[in-house]
VEXPAGU-259562 format. One record per residue (C-alpha): x, y, z; residue number from 1. Coordinates in steps of 0.1 Angstrom, whole numbers, plus 2048, in hexadecimal, padded with zeros to 3 digits. Last residue first. Layout:
(r (X; Y; Z); NUM);
...
***
This chain:
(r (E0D; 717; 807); 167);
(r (E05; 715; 7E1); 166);
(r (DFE; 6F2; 7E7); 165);
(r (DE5; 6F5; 808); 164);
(r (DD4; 710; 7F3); 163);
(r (DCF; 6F9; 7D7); 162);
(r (DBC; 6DD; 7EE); 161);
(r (DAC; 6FB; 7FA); 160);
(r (D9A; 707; 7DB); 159);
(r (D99; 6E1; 7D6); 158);
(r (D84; 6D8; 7F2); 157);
(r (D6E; 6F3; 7ED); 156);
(r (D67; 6ED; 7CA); 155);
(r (D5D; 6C4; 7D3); 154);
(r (D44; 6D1; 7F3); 153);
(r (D33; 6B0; 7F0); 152);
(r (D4E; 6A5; 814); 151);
(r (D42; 6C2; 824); 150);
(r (D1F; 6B5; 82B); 149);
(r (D11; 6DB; 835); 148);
(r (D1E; 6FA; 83E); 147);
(r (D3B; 6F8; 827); 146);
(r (D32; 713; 810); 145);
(r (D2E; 703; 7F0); 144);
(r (D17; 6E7; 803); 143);
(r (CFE; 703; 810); 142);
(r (D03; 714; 7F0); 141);
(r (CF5; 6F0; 7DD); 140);
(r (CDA; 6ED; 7FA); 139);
(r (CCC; 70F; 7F2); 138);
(r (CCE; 70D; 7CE); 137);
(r (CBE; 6EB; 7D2); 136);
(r (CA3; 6F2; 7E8); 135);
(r (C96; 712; 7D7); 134);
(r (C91; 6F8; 7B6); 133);
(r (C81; 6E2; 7CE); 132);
(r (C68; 6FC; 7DE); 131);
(r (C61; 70E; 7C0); 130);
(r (C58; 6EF; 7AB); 129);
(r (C45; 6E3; 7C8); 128);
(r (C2F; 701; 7C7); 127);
(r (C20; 6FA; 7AA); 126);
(r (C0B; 6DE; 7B9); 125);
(r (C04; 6BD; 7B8); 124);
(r (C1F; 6B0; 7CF); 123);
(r (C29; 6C7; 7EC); 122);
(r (C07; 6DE; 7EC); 121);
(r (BF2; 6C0; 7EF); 120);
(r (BD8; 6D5; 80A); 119);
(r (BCE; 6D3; 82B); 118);
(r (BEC; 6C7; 83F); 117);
(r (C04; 6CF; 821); 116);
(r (C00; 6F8; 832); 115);
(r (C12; 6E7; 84D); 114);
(r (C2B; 6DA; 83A); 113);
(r (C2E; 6F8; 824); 112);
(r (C34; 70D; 842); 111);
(r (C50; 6F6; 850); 110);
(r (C60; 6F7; 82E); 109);
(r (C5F; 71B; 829); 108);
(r (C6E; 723; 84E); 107);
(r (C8C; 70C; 843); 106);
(r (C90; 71B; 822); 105);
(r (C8F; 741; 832); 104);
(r (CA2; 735; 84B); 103);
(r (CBC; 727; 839); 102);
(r (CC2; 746; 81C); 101);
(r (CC2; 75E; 83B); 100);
(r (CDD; 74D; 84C); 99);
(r (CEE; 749; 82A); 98);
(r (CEC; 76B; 822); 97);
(r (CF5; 776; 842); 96);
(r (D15; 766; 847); 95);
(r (D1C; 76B; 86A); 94);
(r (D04; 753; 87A); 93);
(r (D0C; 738; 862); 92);
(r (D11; 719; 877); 91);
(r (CED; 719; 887); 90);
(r (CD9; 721; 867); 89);
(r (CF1; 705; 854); 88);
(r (CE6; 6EB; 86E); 87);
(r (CC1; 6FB; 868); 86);
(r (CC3; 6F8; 847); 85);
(r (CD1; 6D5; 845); 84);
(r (CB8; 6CB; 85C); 83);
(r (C9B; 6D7; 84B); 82);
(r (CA5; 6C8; 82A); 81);
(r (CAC; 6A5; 83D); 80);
(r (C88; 6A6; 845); 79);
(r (C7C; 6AD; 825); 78);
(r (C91; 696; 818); 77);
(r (C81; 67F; 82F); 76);
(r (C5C; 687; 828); 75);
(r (C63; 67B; 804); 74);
(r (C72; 660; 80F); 73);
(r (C60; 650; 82C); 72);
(r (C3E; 658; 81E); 71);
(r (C48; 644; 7FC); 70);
(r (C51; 627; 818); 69);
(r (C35; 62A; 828); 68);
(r (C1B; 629; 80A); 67);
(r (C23; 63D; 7EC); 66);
(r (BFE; 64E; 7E0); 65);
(r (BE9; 644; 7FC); 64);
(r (C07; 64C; 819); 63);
(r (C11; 66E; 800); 62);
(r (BED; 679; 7FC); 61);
(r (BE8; 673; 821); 60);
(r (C05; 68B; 829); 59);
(r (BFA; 6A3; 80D); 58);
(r (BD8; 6A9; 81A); 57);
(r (BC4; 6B7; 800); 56);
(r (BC2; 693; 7F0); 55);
(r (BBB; 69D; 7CF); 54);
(r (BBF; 692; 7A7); 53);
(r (BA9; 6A6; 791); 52);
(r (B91; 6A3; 776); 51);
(r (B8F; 67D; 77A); 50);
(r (B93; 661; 760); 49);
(r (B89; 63F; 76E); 48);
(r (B9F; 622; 760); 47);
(r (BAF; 619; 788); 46);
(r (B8D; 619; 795); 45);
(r (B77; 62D; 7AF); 44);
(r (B90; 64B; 7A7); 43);
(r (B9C; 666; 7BC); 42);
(r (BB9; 654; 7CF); 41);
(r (BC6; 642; 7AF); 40);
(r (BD9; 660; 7A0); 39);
(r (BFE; 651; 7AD); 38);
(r (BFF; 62C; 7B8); 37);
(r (BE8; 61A; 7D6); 36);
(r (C02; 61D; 7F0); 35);
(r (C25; 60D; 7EF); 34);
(r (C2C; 5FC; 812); 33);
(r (C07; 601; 820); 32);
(r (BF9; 5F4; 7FF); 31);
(r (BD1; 5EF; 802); 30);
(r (BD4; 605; 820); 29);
(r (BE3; 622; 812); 28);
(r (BCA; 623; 7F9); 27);
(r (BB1; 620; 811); 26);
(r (BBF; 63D; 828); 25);
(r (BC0; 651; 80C); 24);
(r (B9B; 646; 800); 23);
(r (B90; 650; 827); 22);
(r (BA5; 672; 81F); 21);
(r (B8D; 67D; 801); 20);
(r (B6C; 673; 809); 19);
(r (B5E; 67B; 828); 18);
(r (B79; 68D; 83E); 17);
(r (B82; 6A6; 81B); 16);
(r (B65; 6A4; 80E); 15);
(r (B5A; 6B2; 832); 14);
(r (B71; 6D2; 833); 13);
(r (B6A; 6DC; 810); 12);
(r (B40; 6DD; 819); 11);
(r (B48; 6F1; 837); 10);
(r (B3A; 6E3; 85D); 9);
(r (B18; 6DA; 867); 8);
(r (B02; 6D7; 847); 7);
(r (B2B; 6C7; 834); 6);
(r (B22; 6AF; 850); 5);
(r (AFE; 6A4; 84E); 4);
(r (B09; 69E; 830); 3);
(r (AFC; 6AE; 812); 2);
(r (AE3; 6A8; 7F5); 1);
***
């Protein structure tokens, strides 16, 4: 049998309003500073075993899952991701690999996130490898270079710390 909503609209668009984000909601309500825990979104009990662990919506996963403060964090780095790039973006206008390099992280992010609207592309998926492991070279030449928190940028600071000397 069906809902008189999955009749009116898609099947996967109704699980997802019927079942899957009200038990996000509810975990995030049973613990709104931690959440309910990570895999107990899908289950009608902690000992249940399901076939697969879903939210499709990586937002409400996250608030179920980790609760505000998880939310805060993980959303966070996100945000401070996007800003880095975009500072570096701004600053690098005549390198064009890193200009390039910071928009093409940046405009990766922001599509992820809305893409994360519908699905859990940022936790349970093998996409988030990608995206983190593309984060940190970026981040790491962003740093190298000097386009961003200038005081982690260790080699930098003693390429010119020698260059001072030999001057």
């Amino acid at each position: 049998t069906f809902s008189d909503c999955s009749v009116e609209r898609s099947l996967s668009l109704c699980i997802r309003l019927e079942t899957l984000w009200p038990r996000a909601i509810q975990g995030f309500l049973r613990n709104p500073l931690f959440g309910s825990g990570y895999a107990t979104l899908t289950k009608e009990s902690v000992e249940q075993f399901t076939e697969a662990e879903s939210t499709d919506n990586n937002f409400l996963r996250t608030l179920g899952e980790n609760g505000a403060i998880g939310f805060f964090f993980f959303y966070g780095t996100l945000g401070l991701v996007l800003w880095y790039t975009w500072k570096a973006f701004i600053k690098a206008q005549k390198d064009p690999f890193v200009s390039a390099l910071s928009a093409g992280l940046f405009g990766g992010v922001i599509a992820l996130l809305i893409n994360a609207m519908y699905i859990d592309i940022l936790v349970a998926s093998k996409v988030a490898y990608s995206l983190w492991l593309l984060t940190g070279i970026t981040l790491g030449v962003l740093v190298r270079e000097g386009y961003v928190a200038q005081k982690f940028a260790f080699e930098r600071h003693a390429q010119e710390k020698d260059t001072q000397q030999l001057a």
